[in-house]
N, C-alpha and C positions, 0 to 999 in steps of 0.2 A: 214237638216240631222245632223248639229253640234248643239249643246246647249251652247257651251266654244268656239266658235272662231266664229268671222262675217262672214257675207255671202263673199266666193269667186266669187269675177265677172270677169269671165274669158275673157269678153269682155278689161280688164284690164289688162290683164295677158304680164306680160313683154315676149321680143321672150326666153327666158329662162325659163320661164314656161311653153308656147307654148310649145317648142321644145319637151319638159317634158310631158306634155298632150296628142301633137299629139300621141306619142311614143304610150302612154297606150293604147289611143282609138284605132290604129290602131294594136294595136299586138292580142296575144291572149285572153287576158283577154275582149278585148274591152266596160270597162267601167270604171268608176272611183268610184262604189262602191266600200268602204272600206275607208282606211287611204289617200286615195293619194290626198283630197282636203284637208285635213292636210298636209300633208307635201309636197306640193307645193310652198307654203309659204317659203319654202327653198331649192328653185330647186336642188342644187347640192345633199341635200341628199334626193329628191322626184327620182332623175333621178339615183342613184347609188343601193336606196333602190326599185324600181320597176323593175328595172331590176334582181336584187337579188330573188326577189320574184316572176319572172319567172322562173329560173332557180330553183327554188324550187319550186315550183307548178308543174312543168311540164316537169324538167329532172334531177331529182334525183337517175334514175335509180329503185322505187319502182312504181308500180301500182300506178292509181290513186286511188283506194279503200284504199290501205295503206297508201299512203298521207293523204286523207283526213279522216282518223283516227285518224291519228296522229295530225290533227291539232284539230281535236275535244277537243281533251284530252288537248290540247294546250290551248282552247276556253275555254274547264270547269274549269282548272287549273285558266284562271286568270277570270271568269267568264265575258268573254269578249262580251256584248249582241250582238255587231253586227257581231264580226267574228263568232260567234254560227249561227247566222239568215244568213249569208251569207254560210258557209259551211256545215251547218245540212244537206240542200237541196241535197246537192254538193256530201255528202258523201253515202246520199240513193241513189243516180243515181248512184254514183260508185260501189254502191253493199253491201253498210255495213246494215246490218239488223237493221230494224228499233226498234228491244228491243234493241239490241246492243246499237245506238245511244240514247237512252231514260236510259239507264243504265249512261253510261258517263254523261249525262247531271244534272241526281239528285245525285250522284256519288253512285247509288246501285252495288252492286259486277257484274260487265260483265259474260255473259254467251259469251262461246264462240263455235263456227260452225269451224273458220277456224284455223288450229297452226297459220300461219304468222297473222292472228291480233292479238290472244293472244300473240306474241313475243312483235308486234309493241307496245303493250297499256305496255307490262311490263316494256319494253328498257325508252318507255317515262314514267311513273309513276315514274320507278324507278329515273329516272336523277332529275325529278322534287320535288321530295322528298327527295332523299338523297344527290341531287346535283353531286352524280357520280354514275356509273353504274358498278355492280359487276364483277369480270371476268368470272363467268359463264354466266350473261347477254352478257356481250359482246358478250364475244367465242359464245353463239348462234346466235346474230343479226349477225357476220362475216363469221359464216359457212353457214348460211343461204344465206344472201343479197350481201356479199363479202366486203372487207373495202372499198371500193370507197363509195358504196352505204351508208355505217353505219356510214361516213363522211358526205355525202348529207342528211343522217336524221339529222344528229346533227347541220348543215348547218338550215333545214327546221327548227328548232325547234325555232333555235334562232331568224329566219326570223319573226318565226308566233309571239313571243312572242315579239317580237318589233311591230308586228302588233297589237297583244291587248293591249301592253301600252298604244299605241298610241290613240286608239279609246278609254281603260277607260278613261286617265288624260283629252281628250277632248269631254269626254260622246255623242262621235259622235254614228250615230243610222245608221244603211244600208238603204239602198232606198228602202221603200215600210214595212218598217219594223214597225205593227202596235203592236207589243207583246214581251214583256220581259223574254226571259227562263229562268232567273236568281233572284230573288228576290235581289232589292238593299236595 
């Protein structure tokens, strides 16, 4: 699954990686697809960063269709191949149509079906590109989502994007993952 780091034998795993392991396998995500046999290797931030990334998968207060929008754009943004192969999937069962995600992925202009994607894809392009979001972007994602929630995007944003660092710098690849959406 990694190309840049040895194989983790979790038969080896100190109780601080365990402790870190069990957590994931038994919560909601229950697996360890993705970054977290990277960053196991450093229990304290495998167990501070997985649990972060609960909390932004799965209670941000948006939909998971919006979530997992936004991480698309998050995936195309640093053309992340495994978090793309992990949440393409993720984000057609949540509802996002599939020109939608084929748009985001070659970065052609999005057609958009619903206002709340169109906000969600603007709020994150716009952060990602200009590094801050206008006050009418704002004032919309606030009247919209309310600021808790326009807090827990910008929360998820940062999560996911520590997530495709972490998989480019260690060219890790998802489980089962025979195909690259990204030209390297």
């Amino acid at each position: 699954m990694t190309h840049r780091l040895p194989p983790f034998d979790q038969a080896h795993a100190t109780p601080e990686q365990k402790a870190v392991l069990d957590e994931i396998l038994s919560g909601p995500r229950g697996s360890l697809n993705g970054p977290f046999l990277c960053w196991i290797r450093s229990p304290e931030l495998a167990q501070h960063a997985q649990r972060l990334g609960v909390f932004c998968r799965y209670h941000t207060g948006l939909s998971m269709r919006l979530s997992e929008l936004a991480v698309l754009v998050t995936a195309a943004r640093w053309r992340s191949q495994a978090e793309w192969h992990i949440h393409s999937g993720l984000a057609l069962q949540a509802g996002v149509p599939e020109a939608l995600v084929e748009a985001i992925r070659t970065g052609a202009e999005p057609v958009f079906d619903e206002p709340d994607d169109a906000l969600i894809h603007a709020f994150v392009t716009e952060l990602y590109e200009t590094r801050r979001v206008s006050d009418a972007t704002y004032a919309r994602a606030v009247e919209r989502f309310g600021i808790d929630t326009t807090i827990n995007l910008v929360g998820l944003l940062g999560y996911y994007s520590l997530v495709a660092m972490t998989l480019n710098v260690f060219e890790m690849r998802a489980q089962g993952q025979t195909s690259l959406p990204f030209p390297e």
